[in-house]
N, C-alpha and C positions, 0 to 999 in steps of 0.2 A: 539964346543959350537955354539950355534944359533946365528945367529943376532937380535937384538930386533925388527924391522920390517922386512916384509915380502913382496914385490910385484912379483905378481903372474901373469903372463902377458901370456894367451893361445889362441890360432888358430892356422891354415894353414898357414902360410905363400905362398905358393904357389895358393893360394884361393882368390885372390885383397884382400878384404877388410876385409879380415877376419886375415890378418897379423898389425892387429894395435897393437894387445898386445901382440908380442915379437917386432915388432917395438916401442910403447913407451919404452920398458925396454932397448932398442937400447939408446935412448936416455935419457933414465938415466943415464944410465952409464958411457954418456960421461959430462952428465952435474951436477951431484950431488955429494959428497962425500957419497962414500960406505959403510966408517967404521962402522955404526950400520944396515945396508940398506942389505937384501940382492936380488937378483934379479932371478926369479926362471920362466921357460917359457915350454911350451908340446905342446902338437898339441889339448890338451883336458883333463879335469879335471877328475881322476879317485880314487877307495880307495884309494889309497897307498899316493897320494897326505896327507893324513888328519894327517899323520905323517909329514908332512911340515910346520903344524900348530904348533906343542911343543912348547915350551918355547916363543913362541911370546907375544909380546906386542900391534903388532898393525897387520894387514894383511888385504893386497889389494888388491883384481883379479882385473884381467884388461881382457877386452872381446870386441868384434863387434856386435853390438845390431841392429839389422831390424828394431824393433820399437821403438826406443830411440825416446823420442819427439823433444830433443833439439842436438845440436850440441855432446854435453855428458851429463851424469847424473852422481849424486854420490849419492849412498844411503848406508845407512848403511843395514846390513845384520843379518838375526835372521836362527836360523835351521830349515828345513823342510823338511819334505819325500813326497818328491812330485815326477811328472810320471818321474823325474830322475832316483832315489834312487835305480831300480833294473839293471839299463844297466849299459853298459860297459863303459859312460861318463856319468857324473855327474855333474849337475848344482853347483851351488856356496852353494846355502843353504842345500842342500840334501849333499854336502862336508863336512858342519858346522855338521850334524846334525852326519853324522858318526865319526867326531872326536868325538862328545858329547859321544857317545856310547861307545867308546871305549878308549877314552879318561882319563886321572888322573888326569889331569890337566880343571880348569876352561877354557872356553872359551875366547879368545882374543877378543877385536876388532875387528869387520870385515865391511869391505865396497866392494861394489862392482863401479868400472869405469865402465860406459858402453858407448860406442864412436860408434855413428851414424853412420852405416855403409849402404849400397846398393846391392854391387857386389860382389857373391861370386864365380865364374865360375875357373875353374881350370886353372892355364895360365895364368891367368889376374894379373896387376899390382893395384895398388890404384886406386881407381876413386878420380876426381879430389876433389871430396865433401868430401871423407874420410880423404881424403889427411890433408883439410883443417881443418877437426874435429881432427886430431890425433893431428897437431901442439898446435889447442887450449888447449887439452886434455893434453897433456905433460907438458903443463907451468903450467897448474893446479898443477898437478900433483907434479909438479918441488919445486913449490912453497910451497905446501902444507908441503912434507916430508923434507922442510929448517927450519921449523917450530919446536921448544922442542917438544918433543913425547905429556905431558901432554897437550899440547895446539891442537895438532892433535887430539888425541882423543876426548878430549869434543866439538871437531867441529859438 
C-alpha cells in the first residue's frame, strides 16, 4: 500500500547542483517521520514514474532550476503536454498529464520545489550558493510536510 505523500526528489548527483533533490530527500529522511512520507529519487522523471502517483494524497518533485528567481520556489502543478511529453525525460506537468491519461484514479495534489541551482558540470560537488539554497529549501520542506496533510494541501 502507498503512503499518502509522495516526495519525489530527481537529478545527477554526480552533476553539483543538480543533486539537490536526492540530497533534500537525504535529509528527510533523517529529520521527519516516514510513517505516512514516502521518499522516491532517479536521475530523471519518465512514464513509468506516473504509476508513483496512485493512491496519493499529496506529491512533491523536488528538482534544480537555472532560472529559479529566488533561493526556491513552490508552485503548485497543473498537467501539460509540453516539448517534454515525447522524450525519454519528462517534465513534472507532462508526468501529471500521463498519469491523467492513463490514470483511474483523480489526480493528487502536486507541487513542484524548485532550488536555485548554477553548476551542473560532471565531477563537480555543490556550489556554495546551492549549498545554501538546498538547507533553506529542506527546512521548508521539513516544515511544511510536519504540518496535517489537510493543511498542506490548502497551502
Amino acid at each position: 500500500m502507498s503512503k499518502p505523500i509522495l516526495v519525489f526528489g530527481y537529478g545527477n548527483p554526480s552533476r553539483g547542483d543538480d543533486a539537490v533533490g536526492p540530497l533534500l530527500l537525504d535529509y528527510l529522511a533523517e529529520h521527519l517521520d516516514l510513517s505516512s512520507i514516502e521518499l522516491l529519487s532517479d536521475f530523471q522523471l519518465q512514464i513509468e514514474h506516473a504509476l508513483d502517483l496512485q493512491d496519493r494524497e499529496l506529491v512533491v518533485f523536488v528538482d534544480a532550476a537555472e532560472n529559479c528567481p529566488d533561493s526556491f520556489t513552490f508552485t503548485p502543478l497543473t498537467p501539460a503536454q509540453d516539448h517534454s511529453y515525447s522524450s525519454h525525460a519528462l517534465s513534472p506537468a507532462a508526468l501529471l498529464s500521463v498519469y491523467q491519461s492513463v490514470g483511474k484514479q483523480p489526480l493528487p495534489p502536486c507541487y513542484l520545489l524548485s532550488i536555485q541551482a548554477e553548476t551542473f558540470e560532471l565531477g563537480t560537488g555543490l556550489s556554495e550558493r546551492c549549498a545554501t539554497n538546498l538547507q533553506r529549501a529542506s527546512l521548508f520542506l521539513e516544515k511544511l510536510l510536519a504540518q496535517p496533510l489537510s493543511t498542506i494541501v490548502e497551502h
